[in-house]
N, C-alpha and C positions, 0 to 999 in steps of 0.2 A: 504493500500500500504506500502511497507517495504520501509525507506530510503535509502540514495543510498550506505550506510557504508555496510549494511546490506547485500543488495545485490550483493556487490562486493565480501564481503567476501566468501556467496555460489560460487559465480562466481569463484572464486581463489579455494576455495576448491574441487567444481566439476573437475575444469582443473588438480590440484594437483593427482584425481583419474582416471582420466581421464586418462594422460600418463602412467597407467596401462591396461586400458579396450579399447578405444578408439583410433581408428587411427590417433593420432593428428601427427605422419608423419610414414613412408613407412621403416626405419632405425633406430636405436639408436644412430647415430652421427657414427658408426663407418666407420674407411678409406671405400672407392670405392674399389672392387675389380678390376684387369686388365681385366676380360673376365667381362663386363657388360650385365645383363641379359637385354631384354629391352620387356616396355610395348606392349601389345596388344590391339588392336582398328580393331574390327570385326564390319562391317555393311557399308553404302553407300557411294558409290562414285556417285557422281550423276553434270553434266553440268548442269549450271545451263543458263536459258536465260530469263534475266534482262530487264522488258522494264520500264525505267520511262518519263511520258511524260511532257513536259516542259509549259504545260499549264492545266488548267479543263479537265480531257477528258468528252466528249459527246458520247453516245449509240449509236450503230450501223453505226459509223463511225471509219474513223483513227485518231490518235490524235499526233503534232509530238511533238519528243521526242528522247531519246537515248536506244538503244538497246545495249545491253552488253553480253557476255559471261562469266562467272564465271565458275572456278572449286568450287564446291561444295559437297554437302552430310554431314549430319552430322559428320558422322564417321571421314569422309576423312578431314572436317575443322579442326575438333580437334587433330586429328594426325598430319597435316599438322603446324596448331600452337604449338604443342609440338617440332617438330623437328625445328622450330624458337626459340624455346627456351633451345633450347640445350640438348633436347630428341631424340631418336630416337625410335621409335615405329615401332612396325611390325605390317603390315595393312594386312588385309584379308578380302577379297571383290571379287567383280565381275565386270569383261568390255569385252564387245564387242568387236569384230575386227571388228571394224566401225571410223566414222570421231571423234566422243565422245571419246570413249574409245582410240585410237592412241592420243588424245592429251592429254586428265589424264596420261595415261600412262608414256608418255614420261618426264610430269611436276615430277613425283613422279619419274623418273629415274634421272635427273639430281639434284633432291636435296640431292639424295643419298640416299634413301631409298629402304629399299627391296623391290623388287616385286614378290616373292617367292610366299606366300599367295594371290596373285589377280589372281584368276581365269579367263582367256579368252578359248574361243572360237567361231563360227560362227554363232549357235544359239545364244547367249547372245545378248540383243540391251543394249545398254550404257542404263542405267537411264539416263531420262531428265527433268526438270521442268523447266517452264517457269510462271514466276515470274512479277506481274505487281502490280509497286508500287503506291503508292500516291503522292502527292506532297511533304510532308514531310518525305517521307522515307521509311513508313510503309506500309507494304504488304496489298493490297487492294483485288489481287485475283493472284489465282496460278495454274496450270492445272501440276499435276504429273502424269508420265512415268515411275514407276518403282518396275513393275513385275517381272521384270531380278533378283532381289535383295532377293527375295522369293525362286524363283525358283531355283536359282541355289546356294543362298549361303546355300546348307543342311548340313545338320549333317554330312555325311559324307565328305563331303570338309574340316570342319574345323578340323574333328576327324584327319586328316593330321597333322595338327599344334598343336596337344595336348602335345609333346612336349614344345612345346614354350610357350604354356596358364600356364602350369608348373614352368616353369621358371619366370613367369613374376611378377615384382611388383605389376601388377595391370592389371586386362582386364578391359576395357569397352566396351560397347555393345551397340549397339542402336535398335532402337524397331523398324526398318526397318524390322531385320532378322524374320521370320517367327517363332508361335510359338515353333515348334519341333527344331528350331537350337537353339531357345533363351534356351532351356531346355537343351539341348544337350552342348551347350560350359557350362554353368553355372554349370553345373553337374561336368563338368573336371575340371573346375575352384577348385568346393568346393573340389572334391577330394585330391586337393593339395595344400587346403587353401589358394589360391591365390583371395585377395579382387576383385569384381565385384563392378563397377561403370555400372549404368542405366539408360542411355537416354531418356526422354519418345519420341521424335522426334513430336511428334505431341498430342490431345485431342484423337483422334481415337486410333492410336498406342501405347496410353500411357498406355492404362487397357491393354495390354499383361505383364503387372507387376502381372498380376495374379498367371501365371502358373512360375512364377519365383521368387517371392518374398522373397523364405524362402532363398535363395543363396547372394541376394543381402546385398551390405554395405552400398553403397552411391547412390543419385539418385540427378537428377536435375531437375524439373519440374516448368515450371511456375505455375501460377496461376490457369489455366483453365487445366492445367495436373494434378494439384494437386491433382482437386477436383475430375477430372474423373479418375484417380488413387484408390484415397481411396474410391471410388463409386464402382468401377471395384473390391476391396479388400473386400468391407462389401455385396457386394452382393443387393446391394441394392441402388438406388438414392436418398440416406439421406441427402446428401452435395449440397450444390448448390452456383455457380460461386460468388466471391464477387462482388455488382455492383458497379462502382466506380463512376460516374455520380451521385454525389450528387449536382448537381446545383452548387454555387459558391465557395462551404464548397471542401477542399481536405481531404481527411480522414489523418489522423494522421498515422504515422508508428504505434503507441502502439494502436490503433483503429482496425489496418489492419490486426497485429498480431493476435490479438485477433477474430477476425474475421474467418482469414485463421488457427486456433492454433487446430477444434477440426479433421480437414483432416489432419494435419499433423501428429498430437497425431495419427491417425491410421496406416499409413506408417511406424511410429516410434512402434509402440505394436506391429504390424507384425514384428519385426527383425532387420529391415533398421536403421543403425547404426546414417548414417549423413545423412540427408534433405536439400538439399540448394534450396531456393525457390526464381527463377529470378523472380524481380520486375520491370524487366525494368527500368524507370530513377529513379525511387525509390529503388534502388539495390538490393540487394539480402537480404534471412533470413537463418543464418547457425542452423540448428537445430539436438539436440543428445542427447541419453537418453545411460546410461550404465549401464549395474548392477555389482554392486561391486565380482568380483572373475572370471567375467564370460571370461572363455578360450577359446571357442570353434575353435575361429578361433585367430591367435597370431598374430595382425596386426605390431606389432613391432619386429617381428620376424629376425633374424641376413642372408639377404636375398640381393644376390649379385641383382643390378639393374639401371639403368641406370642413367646418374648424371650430373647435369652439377654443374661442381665445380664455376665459374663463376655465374651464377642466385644463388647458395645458397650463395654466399661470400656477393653478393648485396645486395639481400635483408636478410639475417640476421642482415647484419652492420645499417643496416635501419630499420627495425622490431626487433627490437630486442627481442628474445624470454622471457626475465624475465618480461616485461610485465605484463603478464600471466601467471607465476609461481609464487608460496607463497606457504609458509613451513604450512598452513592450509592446516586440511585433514577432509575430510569426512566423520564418518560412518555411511550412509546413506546406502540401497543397489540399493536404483534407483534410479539414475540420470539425474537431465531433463533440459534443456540447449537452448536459445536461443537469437542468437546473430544478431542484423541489421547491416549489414556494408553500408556505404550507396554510392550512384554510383558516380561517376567522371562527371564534367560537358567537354562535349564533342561539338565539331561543327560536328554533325553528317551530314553524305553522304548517308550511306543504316545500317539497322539494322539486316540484318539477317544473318550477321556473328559472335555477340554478343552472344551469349547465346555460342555457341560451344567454342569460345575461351577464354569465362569463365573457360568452364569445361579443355580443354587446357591448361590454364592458372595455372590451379590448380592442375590438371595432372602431367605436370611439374613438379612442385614446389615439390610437393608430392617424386617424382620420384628424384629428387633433396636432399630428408634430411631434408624439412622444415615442418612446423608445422601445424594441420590444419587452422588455424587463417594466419599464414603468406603465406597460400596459398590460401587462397579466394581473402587475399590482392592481391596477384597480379594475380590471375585470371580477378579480376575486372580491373584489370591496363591492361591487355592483351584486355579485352571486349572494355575497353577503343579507345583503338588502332585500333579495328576490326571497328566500326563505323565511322573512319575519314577519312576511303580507299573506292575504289568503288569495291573492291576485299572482297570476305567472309573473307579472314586471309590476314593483312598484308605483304607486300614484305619481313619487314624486323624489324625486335623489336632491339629498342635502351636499354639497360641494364637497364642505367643511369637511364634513363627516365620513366622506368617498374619500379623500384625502389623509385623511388621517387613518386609516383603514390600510388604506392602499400605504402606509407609509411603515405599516406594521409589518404587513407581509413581506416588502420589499428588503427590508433590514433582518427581515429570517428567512430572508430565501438562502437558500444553500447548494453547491455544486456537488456535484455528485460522480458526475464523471466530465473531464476535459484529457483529449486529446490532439494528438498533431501527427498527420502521417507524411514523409516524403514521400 
């Protein structure tokens, strides 16, 4: 094992090359332009109906409890929490002229968002999922509704908006979209080198990483995406889920790593720039490999986008980016990086708006000028937030409070593995 001088120093020198190769933020610091280009966020909108019941439930009966409505969808949470944080995302999706779709709708018209990109008409039924938790939070079973999201969000719908996939700092995607659309926007993406972020949404929907993978920069998968990810990628069922049920022993982060390190190594040899791996209360793993010269695509490219001056003011003054910079340099030509930030303690209410407003959270930030490090931080400060509400994304994000959050996590995030190959 290398001490910990040792490893800092890789640490400091990968980063050092890193702000060449690697998207560690969306801009070079320079001013906002006045016509702000703004992100894209293609895939679900979907109602969500919430049952948790307020005792054991028992089989084949009712069990009482609280029923809730949520706006949901992957897609729609994380855009939803970007424009909380002072984004504005163009969404592109699909609703129904039904009771679902007239009330997504109307939520996304008064926050001021476009509705240019959301496809309605009479065939379309709103996606629905109905959602039933556990006592503590966690999703115990789910019945989804949403073939509308296939069907209608195609190639040709979004081929409308290639414009805008153009323009943007950043699309992401979620693995809703079927795989001819997922091909189809990523394709216009690459064409105008604009980075793609990768939803897996689900175990099932996560191996559509296949037919897209070589487009992709960033992805977020938990544990059980991960592994059907890079299973879906090798062609083969070589990986298999980590079990965390070791009796009264908790596995160690530097245990887990290790564990989850050779699915990700695969994600990562395919192309995929940055890896963030939700751990749940055990937070996330930010993982990145780069090779020293390589251009192909210019993530720091001088590229008008959308910003909130206010979340970079906060959390720079609280993260402060020297941190992570040192006049150590690398020549190494491949870069291998991995970082645990660890989660916030939380009085949790529902979990399944978490992981979206991670990626939200970070979205933002990204979108914002900030760094990839001070933007997981407060990806995680936003996850935070998502968990204390009975709503997928918060009403409302306190700056302050995302800042100082984010300022917690960033001062314990920890390296775990740094390397440098000639």
């Amino acid at each position: 094992m290398e001490d910990k001088a040792k490893m800092e120093a890789k640490f400091q020198g990968f980063l050092q090359a890193a702000h060449r190769d690697l998207p560690l933020s969306l801009n070079k610091g320079e001013q906002v332009l006045d016509n702000e280009a703004e992100p894209v966020v293609i895939g679900g909108m979907v109602l969500d109906i919430n049952a948790s019941p307020s005792m054991p439930a028992n089989p084949r009966t009712t069990t009482p409890g609280k029923v809730l409505y949520a706006l949901g969808g992957v897609a729609r949470n994380v855009a939803e929490c970007m424009s909380k944080l002072g984004t504005k995302p163009f969404m592109i999706s699909a609703l129904g002229l039904d009771m679902a779709g007239n009330l997504m709708l109307e939520h996304w018209r008064s926050a001021g968002l476009s509705i240019e990109g959301i496809q309605r008409h009479q065939h379309i039924e709103t996606a629905i999922v109905c959602n039933i938790f556990d006592g503590k939070g966690e999703l115990a079973a789910a019945v989804a509704s949403v073939e509308a999201l296939e069907k209608f969000l195609t190639p040709e719908w979004i081929e409308k908006f290639k414009s805008d996939i153009c323009s943007a700092p950043v699309l992401m995607v979620d693995a809703n979209l079927s795989p001819p659309a997922l091909v189809a926007c990523c394709q216009m993406a690459a064409e105008c080198e604009t980075p793609v972020w990768f939803e897996p949404v689900s175990v099932a929907k996560s191996k559509r990483i296949a037919s897209v993978v070589q487009y992709i920069s960033f992805t977020s998968p938990n544990e059980d995406e991960l592994v059907a990810m890079a299973n879906a990628l090798s062609c083969r069922d070589k990986y298999l889920p980590v079990q965390r049920d070791c009796g009264s022993t908790k596995l160690s982060t530097e245990l887990l790593f290790q564990m989850l390190k050779p699915a990700i190594w695969v994600l990562l040899e395919k192309g995929i720039r940055v890896v963030v791996v939700t751990l749940g209360s055990d937070g996330i793993f930010l993982c990145c490999k780069a090779r020293h010269g390589f251009k192909s695509i210019d993530f720091l490219r001088s590229k008008p986008h959308s910003f909130s001056r206010q979340l970079y003011n906060a959390v720079n003054s609280s993260c402060p980016p020297s941190r992570f910079v040192s006049s150590l340099r690398s020549n190494g030509s491949s870069m291998f990086l991995a970082v645990h930030f660890p989660a916030l303690s939380a009085s949790v209410v529902r979990l399944t708006g978490a992981g979206d407003c991670l990626v939200g959270g970070t979205l933002s930030s990204f979108c914002a000028g900030l760094d990839i490090m001070q933007s997981v931080a407060v990806g995680i400060a936003a996850a935070k937030a998502a968990v204390e509400t009975e709503t997928n994304v918060p009403a409302e994000y306190v700056l302050a409070k995302i800042a100082d959050d984010a300022r917690s996590v960033y001062f314990d995030a920890k390296v775990l593995f740094s390397e440098s190959k000639l």
